[in-house]
C-alpha positions as CSV (number, residue, x, y, z in Angstrom):
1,X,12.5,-4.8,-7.8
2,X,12.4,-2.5,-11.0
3,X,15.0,-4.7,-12.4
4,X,13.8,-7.7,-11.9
5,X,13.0,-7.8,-15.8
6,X,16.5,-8.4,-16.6
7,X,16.8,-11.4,-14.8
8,X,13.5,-12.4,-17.1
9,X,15.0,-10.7,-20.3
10,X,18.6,-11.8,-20.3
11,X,18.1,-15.4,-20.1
12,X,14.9,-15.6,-22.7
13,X,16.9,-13.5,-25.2
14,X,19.9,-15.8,-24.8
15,X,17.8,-19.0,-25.3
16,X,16.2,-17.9,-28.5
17,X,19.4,-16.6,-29.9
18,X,21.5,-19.7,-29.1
19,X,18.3,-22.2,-31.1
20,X,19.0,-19.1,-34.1
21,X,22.6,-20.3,-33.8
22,X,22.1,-23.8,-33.3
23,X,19.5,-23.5,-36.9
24,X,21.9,-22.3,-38.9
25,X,24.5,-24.5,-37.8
26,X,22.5,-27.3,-38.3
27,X,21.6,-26.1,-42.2
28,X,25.2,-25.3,-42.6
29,X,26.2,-29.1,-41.4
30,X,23.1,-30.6,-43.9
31,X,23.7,-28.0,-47.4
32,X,27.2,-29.4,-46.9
33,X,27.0,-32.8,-47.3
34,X,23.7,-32.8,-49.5
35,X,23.3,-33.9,-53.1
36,X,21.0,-31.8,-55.4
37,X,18.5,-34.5,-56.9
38,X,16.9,-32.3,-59.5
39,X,18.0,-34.4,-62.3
40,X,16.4,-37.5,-60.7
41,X,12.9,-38.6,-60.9
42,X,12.4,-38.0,-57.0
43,X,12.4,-34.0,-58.6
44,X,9.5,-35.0,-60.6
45,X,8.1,-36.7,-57.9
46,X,8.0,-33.7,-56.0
47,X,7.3,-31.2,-58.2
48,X,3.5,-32.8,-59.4
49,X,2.5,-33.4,-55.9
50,X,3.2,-29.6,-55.6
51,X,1.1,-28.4,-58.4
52,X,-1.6,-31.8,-57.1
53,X,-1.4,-29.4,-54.2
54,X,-1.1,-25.5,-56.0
55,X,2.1,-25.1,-54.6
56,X,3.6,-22.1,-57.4
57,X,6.9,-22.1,-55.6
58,X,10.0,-24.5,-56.6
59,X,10.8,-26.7,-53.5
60,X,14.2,-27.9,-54.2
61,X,14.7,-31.9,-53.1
62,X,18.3,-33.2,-52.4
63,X,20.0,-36.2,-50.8
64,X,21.9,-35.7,-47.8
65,X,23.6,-38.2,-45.9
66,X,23.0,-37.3,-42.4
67,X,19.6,-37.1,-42.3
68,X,17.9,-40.2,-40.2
69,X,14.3,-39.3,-42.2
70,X,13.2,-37.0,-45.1
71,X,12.1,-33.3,-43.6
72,X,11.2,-30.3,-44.9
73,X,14.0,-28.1,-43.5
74,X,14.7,-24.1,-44.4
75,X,12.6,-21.0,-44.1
76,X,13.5,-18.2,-46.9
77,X,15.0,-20.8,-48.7
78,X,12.9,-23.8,-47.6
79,X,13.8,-27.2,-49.2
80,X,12.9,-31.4,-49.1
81,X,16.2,-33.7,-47.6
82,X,15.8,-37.7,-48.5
83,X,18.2,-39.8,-46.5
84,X,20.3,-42.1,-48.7
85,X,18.1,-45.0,-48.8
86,X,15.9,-47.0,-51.6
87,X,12.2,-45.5,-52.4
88,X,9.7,-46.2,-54.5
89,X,7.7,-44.0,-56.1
90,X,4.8,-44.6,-54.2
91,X,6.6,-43.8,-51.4
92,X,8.4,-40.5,-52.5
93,X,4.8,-39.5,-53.6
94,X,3.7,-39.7,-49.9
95,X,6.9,-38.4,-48.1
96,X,6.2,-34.8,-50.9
97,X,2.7,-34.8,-49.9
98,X,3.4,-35.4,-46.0
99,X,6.4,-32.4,-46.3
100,X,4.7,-29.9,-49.1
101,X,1.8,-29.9,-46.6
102,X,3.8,-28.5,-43.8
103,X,4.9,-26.3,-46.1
104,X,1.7,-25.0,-47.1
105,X,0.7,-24.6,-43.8
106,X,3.5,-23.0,-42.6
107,X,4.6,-25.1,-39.9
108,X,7.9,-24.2,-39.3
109,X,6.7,-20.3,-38.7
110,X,4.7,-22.3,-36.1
111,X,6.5,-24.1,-34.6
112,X,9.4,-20.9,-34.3
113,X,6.4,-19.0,-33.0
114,X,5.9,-22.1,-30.3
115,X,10.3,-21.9,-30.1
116,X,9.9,-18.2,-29.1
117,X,7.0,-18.7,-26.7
118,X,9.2,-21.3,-24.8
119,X,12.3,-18.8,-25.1
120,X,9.6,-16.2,-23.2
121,X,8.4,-18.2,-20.7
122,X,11.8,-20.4,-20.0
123,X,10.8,-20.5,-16.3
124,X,7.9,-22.0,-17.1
125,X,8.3,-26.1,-17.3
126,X,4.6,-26.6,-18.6
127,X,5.9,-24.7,-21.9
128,X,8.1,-27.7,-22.8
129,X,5.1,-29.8,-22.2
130,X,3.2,-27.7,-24.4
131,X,6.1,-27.7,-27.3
132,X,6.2,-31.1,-27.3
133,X,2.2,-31.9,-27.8
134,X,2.4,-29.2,-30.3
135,X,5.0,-30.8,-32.0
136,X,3.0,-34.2,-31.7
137,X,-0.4,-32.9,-32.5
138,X,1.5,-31.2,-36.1
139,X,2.4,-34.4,-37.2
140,X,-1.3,-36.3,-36.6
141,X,-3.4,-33.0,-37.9
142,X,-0.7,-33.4,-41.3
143,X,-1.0,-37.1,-41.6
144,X,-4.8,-36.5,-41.3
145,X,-4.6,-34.0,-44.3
146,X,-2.2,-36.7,-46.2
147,X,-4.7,-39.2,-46.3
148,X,-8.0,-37.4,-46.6
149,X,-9.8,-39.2,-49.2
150,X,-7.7,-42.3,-49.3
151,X,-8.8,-45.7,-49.6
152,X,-8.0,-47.9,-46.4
153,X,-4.8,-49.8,-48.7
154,X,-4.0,-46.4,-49.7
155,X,-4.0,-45.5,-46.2
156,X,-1.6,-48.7,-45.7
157,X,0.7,-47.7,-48.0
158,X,1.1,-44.3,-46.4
159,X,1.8,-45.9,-42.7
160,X,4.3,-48.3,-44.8
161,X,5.9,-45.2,-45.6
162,X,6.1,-43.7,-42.1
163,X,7.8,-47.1,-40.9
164,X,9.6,-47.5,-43.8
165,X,11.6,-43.9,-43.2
166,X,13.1,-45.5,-40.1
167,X,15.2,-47.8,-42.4
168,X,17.8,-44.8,-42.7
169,X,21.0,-45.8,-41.1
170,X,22.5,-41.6,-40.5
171,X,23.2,-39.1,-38.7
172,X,19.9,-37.0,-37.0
173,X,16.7,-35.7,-38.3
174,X,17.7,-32.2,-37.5
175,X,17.1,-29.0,-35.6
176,X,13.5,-28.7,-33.5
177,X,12.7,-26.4,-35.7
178,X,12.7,-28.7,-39.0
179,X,9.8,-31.3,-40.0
180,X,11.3,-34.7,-39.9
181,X,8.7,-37.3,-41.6
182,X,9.3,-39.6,-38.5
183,X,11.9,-39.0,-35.5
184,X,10.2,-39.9,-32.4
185,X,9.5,-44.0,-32.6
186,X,7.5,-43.6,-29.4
187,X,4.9,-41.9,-31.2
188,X,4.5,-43.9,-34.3
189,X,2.8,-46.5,-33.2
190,X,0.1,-43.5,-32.2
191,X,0.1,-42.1,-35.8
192,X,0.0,-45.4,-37.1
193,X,-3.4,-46.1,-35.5
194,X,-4.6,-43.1,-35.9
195,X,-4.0,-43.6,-40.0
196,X,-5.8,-46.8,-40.2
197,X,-8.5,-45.5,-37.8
198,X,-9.3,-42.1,-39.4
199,X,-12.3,-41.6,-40.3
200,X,-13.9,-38.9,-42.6
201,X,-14.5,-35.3,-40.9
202,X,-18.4,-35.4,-40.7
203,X,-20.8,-32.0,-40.6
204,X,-21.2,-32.4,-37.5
205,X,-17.5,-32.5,-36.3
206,X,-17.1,-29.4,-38.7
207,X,-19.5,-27.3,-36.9
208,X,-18.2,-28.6,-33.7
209,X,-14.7,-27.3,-34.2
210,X,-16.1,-23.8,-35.7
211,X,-18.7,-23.4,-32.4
212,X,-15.4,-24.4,-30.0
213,X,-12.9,-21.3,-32.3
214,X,-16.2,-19.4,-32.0
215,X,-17.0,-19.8,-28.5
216,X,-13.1,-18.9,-26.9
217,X,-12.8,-16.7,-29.1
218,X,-15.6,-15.1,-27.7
219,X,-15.4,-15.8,-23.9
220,X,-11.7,-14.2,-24.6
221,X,-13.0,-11.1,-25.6
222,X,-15.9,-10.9,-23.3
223,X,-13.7,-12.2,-20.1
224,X,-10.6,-9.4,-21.7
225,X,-13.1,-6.5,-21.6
226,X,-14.7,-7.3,-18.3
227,X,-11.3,-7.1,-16.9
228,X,-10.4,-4.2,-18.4
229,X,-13.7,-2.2,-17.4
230,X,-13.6,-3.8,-13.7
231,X,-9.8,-2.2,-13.4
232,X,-10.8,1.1,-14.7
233,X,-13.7,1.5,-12.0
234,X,-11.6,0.1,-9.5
235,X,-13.8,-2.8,-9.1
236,X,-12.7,-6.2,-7.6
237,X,-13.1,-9.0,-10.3
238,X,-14.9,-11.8,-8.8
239,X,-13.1,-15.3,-9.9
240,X,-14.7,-17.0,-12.6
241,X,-15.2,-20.4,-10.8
242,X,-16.9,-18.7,-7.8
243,X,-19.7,-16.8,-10.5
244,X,-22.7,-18.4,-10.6
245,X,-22.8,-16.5,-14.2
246,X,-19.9,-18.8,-15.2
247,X,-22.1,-20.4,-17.3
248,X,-18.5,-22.7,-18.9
249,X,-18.0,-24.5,-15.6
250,X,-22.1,-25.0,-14.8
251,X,-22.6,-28.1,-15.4
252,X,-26.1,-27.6,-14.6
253,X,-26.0,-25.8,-18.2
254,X,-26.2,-27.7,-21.4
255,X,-24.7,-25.6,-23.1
256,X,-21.6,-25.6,-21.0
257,X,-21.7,-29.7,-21.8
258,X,-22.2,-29.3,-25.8
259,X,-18.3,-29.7,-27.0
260,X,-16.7,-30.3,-23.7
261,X,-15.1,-33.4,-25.2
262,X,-14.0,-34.5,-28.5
263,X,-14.9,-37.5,-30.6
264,X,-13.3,-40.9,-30.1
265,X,-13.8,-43.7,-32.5
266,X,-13.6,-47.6,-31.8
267,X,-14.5,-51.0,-32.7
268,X,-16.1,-53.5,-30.5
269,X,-17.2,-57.5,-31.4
270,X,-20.1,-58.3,-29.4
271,X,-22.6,-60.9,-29.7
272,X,-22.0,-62.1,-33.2
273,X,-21.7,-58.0,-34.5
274,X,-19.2,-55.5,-35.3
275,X,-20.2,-52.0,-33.8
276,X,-18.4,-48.5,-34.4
277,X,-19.4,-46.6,-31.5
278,X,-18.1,-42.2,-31.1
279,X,-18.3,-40.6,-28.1
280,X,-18.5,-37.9,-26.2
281,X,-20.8,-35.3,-28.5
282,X,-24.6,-33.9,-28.3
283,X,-27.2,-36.4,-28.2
284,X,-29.6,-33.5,-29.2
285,X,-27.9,-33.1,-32.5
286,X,-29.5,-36.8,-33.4
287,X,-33.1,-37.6,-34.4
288,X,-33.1,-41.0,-33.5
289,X,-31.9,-42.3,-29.8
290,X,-32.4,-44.5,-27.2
291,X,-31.5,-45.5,-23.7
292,X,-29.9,-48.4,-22.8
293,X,-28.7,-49.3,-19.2
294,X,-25.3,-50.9,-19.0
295,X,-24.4,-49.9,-15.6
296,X,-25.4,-46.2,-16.3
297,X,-28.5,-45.4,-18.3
298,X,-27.0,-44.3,-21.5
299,X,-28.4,-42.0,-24.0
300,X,-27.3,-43.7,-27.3
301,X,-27.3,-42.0,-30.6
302,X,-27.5,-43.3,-34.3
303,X,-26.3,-41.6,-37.4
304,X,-28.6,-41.2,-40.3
305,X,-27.4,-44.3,-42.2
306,X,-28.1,-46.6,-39.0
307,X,-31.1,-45.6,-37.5
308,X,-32.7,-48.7,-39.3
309,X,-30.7,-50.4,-36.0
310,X,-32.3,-48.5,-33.5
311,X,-34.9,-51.3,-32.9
312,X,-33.2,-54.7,-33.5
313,X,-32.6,-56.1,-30.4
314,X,-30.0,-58.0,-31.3
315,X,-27.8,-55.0,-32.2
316,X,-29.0,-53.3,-29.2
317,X,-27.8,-55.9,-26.8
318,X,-24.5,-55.4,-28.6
319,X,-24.3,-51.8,-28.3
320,X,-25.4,-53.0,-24.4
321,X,-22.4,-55.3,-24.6
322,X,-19.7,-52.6,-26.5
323,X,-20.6,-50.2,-23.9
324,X,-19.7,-52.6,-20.3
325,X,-16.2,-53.5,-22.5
326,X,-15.5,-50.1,-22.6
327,X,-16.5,-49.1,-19.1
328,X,-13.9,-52.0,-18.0
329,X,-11.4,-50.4,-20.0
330,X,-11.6,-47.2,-18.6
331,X,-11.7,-48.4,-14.6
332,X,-8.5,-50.6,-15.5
333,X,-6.5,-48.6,-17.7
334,X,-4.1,-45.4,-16.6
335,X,-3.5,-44.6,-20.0
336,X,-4.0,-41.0,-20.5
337,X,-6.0,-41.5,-24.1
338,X,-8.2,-43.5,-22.4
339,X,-8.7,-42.3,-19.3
340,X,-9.2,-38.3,-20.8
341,X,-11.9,-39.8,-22.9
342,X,-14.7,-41.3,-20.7
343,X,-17.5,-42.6,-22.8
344,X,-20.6,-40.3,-22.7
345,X,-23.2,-40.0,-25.1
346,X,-21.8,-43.0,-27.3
347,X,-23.3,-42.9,-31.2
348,X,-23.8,-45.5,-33.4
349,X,-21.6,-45.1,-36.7
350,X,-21.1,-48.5,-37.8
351,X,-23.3,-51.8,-37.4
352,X,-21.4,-54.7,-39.1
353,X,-23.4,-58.9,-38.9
354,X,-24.2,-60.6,-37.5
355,X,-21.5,-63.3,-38.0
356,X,-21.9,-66.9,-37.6
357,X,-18.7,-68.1,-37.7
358,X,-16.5,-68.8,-34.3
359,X,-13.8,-66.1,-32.9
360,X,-11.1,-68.4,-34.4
361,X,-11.8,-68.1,-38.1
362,X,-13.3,-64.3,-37.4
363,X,-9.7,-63.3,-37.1
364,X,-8.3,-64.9,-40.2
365,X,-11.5,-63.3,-42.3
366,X,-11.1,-60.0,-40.4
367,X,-7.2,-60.0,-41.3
368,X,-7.9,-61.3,-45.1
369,X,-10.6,-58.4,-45.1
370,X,-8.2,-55.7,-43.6
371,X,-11.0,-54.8,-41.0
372,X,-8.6,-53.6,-38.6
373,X,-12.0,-52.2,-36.5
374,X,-12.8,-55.5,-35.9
375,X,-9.6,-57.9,-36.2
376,X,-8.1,-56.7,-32.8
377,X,-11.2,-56.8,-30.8
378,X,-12.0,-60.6,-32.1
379,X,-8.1,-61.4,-31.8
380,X,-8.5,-60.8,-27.9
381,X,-11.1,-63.6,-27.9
382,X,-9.7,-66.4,-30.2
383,X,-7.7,-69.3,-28.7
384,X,-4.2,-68.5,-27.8
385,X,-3.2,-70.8,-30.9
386,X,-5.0,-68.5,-33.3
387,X,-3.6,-65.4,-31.7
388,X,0.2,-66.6,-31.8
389,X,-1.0,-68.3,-35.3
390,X,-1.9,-64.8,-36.6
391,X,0.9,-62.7,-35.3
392,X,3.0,-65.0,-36.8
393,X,1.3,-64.6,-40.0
394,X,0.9,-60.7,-39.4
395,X,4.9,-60.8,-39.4
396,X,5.8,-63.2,-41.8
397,X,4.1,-61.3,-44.3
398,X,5.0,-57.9,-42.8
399,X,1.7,-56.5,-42.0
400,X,2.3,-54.1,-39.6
401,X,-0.9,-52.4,-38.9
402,X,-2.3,-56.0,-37.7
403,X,0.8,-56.7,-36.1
404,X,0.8,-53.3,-33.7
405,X,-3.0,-53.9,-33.3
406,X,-2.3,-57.2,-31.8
407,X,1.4,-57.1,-30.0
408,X,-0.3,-56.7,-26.5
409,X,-1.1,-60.1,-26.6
410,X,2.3,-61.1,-26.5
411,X,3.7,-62.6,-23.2
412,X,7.0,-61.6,-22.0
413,X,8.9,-64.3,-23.4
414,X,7.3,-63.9,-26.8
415,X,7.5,-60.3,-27.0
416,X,11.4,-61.0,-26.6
417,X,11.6,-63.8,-29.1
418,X,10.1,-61.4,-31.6
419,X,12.1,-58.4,-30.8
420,X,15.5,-60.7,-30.9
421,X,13.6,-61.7,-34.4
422,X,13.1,-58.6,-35.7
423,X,16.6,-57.5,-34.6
424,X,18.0,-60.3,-36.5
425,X,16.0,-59.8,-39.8
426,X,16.5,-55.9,-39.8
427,X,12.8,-55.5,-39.4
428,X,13.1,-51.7,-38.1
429,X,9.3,-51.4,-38.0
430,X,9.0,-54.1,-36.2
431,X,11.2,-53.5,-33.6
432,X,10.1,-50.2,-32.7
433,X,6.6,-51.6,-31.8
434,X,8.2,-54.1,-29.7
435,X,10.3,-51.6,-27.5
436,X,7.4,-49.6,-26.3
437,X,7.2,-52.1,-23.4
438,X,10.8,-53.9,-22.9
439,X,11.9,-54.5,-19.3
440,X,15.7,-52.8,-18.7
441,X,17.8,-55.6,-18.7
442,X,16.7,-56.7,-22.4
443,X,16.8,-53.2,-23.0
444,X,20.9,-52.7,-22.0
445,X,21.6,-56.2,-23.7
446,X,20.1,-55.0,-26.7
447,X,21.5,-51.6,-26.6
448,X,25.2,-52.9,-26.8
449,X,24.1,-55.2,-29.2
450,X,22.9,-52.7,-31.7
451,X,26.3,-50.6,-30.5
452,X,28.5,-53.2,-31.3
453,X,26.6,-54.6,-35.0
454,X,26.9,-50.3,-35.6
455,X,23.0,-51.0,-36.4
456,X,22.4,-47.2,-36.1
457,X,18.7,-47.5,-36.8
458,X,17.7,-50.1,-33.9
459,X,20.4,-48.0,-31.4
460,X,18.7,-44.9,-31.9
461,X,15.4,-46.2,-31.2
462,X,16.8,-47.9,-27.6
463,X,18.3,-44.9,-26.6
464,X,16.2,-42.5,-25.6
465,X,14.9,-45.0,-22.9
466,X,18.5,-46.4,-22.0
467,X,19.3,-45.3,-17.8
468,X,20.5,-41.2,-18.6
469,X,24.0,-42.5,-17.3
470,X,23.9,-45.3,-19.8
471,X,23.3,-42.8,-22.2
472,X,26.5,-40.1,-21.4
473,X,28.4,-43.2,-21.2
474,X,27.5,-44.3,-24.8
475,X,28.5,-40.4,-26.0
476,X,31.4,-40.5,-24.5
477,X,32.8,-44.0,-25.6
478,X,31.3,-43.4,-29.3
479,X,33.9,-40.3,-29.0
480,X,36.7,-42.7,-28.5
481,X,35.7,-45.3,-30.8
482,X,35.7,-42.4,-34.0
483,X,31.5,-43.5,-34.4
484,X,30.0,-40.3,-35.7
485,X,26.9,-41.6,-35.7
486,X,25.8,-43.1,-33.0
487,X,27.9,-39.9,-31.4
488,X,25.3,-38.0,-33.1
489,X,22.5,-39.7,-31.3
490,X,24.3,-39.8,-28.0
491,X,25.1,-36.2,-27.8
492,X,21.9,-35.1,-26.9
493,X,22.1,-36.7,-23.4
494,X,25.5,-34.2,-22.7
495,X,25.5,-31.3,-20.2
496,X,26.6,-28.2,-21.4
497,X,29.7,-28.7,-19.4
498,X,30.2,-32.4,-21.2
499,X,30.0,-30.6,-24.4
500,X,32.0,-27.8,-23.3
501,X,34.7,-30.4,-22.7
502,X,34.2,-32.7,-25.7
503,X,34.5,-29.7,-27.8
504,X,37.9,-28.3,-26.5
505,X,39.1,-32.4,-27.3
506,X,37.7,-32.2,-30.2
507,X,39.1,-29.1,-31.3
508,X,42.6,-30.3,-30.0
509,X,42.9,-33.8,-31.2
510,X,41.7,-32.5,-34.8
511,X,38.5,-34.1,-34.9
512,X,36.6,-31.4,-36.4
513,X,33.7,-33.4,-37.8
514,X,32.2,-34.2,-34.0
515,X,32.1,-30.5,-33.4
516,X,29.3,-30.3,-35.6
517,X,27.7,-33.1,-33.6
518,X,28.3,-31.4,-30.3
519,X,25.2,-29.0,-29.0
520,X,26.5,-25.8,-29.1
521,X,30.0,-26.5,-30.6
522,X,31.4,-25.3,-34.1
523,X,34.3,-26.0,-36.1
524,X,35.4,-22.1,-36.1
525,X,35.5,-21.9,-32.0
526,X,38.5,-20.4,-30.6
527,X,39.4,-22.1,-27.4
């Protein structure tokens, strides 16, 4: 059993090496079909949102052909890749500030830090799990620091952006290890949400996230010592969960109850108001409060600048009213976001009416407004006329943020005449919003479509939920066809043994450019 660490060792040291290989190869493929853009005005761009941002460091931008969406990509020698399509300079100015921020922060060290955890702990399938929420929860916590201080069409703008770098018709967006601006469509729509949602980091939430770093921090080093003295005395460790000292899993203690959950934000239309209620926080950290019954007795807060609400009884009856909606949400809804985020101690942060006009025209003032808070929640209660009137309008005028806030309203049919619509108009943004819930025929049918138009864009967002069989057959038919592309986007499904194969064609039949595009491949292999 003494050498039962090789078995460990050999494979971990093998994984990390071969991403090390795959990186380079990857940079190699992109610095050899880039285009330096220094003489452009993209470079100028770039270079005043790095001193906006006291960045000393020259970040060098070019345009390369086979990225799908602009990254940040390099890490002695880091750099900024645009994909080959039109920008404004609106645009470029977000896509610098979204990438010099990662580079600021250093998120490719993370994420290779997160790379070598999972090469550690390959055995391990929750590490995977973890990469990928890593991955995920980069991208929100950097689009939150994009748009800090923002104005809500400012914010627009920035989520116009996002969409607007799925237009690129290439290649990929890369190795793991690079910081695409968007590559996985599944969670824009997320992002998107969360852009127009945000909501400025209060005190409160500050001294929240300090008390959490504080507090396992802590409990780390008091749990780490424990152990340590217990095994030096030979004493038995008693498990946490059967302590009654464990004062983190009492739930007698308040204390053990303070930050257990994290803020959520939403809007609600009830009784002629609009209400903003958070959740899940410390009651005691409010002056004013109140209990209102709505199934539960609920202890609801208020903010400083609505406490003058704590005693109307209209608004009251709507916070009554806000709460029940919610509490049918979460019994009917498997949605994890929901679901991980049952409303406790709801505050009051907004208090909006009350509004005399009917549901109907609410959602035409609520659109004109750009209350998205509001516009969804009143939507759901309009006649079906004004809903299909308004998504209509929402997509005719390409207003996507009230378009994704209001696609669930969609039947079936609908849903498909709009994604057939926005397949035929080359809305991309569109599109992607309209694929999180396609059924599998429509899916295929689409999927050859796209294959068969060469619309790279709209085939790389169907593929990744195409049958896996569907998928290998796509690789290997792109192969045939001389489609480097969507070859590129295909490849991922292969085996090692389909790409060991692919590769030796490759290398035989002279088409050297797919063994770049082949995981694990190069042009140099000796077979």
């Amino acid at each position: 059993f003494s050498f039962l660490w090789v078995i460990w060792f050999i494979p971990a040291l093998l994984i990390f090496c071969r991403q090390i290989f795959a990186y380079r190869r990857c940079l190699k493929l992109l610095r050899s079909v880039s285009v330096s853009a220094e003489d452009t005005a993209a470079a100028g761009i770039c270079r005043s949102v790095a001193l906006e941002l006291k960045i000393r460091c020259r970040i060098p931008v070019y345009y390369c052909k086979e990225t799908f969406s602009p990254m940040l990509a390099g890490i002695l020698k880091p750099c900024i890749l645009l994909p080959e399509i039109d920008l404004m300079p609106s645009e470029l100015y977000d896509i610098f500030r979204h990438e010099l921020i990662h580079y600021r922060r250093k998120d490719i060290l993370y994420k290779w830090m997160i790379q070598l955890a999972v090469s550690i702990h390959w055995f391990n399938p929750l590490v995977y799990f973890m990469r990928r929420e890593c991955d995920h929860a980069c991208e929100l916590s950097c689009d939150e620091k994009a748009i800090s201080g923002l104005s809500a069409e400012q914010r627009m703008a920035y989520g116009d952006t996002l969409l607007f770098s799925l237009k690129g018709t290439n290649g990929t967006a890369g190795h793991a290890v690079s910081m695409p601006l968007c590559e996985n469509t599944h969670m824009l729509k997320e992002r998107l949400e969360a852009v127009m949602k945000t909501r400025k980091t209060t005190r409160i939430q500050k001294m929240a996230s300090l008390m959490i770093t504080a507090l396992l921090t802590g409990s780390l080093l008091a749990l780490g010592g424990f152990s340590a003295g217990a095994q030096e005395t030979g004493l038995q460790v008693q498990k946490s969960s059967d302590r009654k000292d464990a004062w983190l899993n009492d739930s007698a203690n308040p204390e053990s109850k303070k930050w257990r959950h994290s803020f959520k934000v939403t809007g609600f239309f009830v009784n002629k108001y609009g209400i903003r209620l958070a959740w899940n926080n410390d009651s005691s950290l409010y002056q004013t409060t109140r209990q209102i019954t709505a199934g539960d007795v609920y202890t609801v807060s208020f903010i400083e600048e609505m406490k003058q609400y704590a005693d109307d009884p209209e608004v009251l009856e709507a916070i009554r009213l806000a709460i029940l909606e919610e509490r049918k949400t979460e019994e009917n809804s498997t949605n994890q976001w929901v679901t991980n985020f049952i409303m406790t101690n709801p505050v009051v942060v907004g208090v909006d009416g009350p509004y005399r006009e009917t549901y109907d025209e609410l959602a035409v003032k609520f659109y004109e407004g750009n209350k998205l808070d509001y516009y969804s929640a009143v939507l759901e209660k309009a006649s079906k006329k004004t809903q299909n009137t308004m998504i209509d309008r929402a997509y005719q005028e390409k207003n996507i943020p009230c378009f994704s806030l209001s696609d669930e309203l969609l039947t079936t049919e609908e849903r498909h005449r709009y994604l057939k619509k926005a397949y035929q108009d080359d809305q991309v943004p569109f599109f992607s919003i309209l694929m999180v819930e396609t059924d599998g025929d429509l899916l295929k049918e689409t999927g050859e479509q796209a294959y068969q138009d060469e619309k790279i864009a709209f085939f790389s967002i169907l593929f990744s939920d195409l049958p896996e069989e569907d998928q290998i057959k796509y690789a290997y038919r792109a192969y045939e066809d001389g489609r480097e592309q969507v070859f590129a986007i295909a490849a991922k499904a292969l085996n090692s043994y389909q790409c060991e194969e692919l590769a030796k064609r490759a290398y035989k039949e002279g088409k050297k450019s797919f063994l770049f595009l082949i995981p694990g491949a190069d042009d140099d292999l000796d077979f």
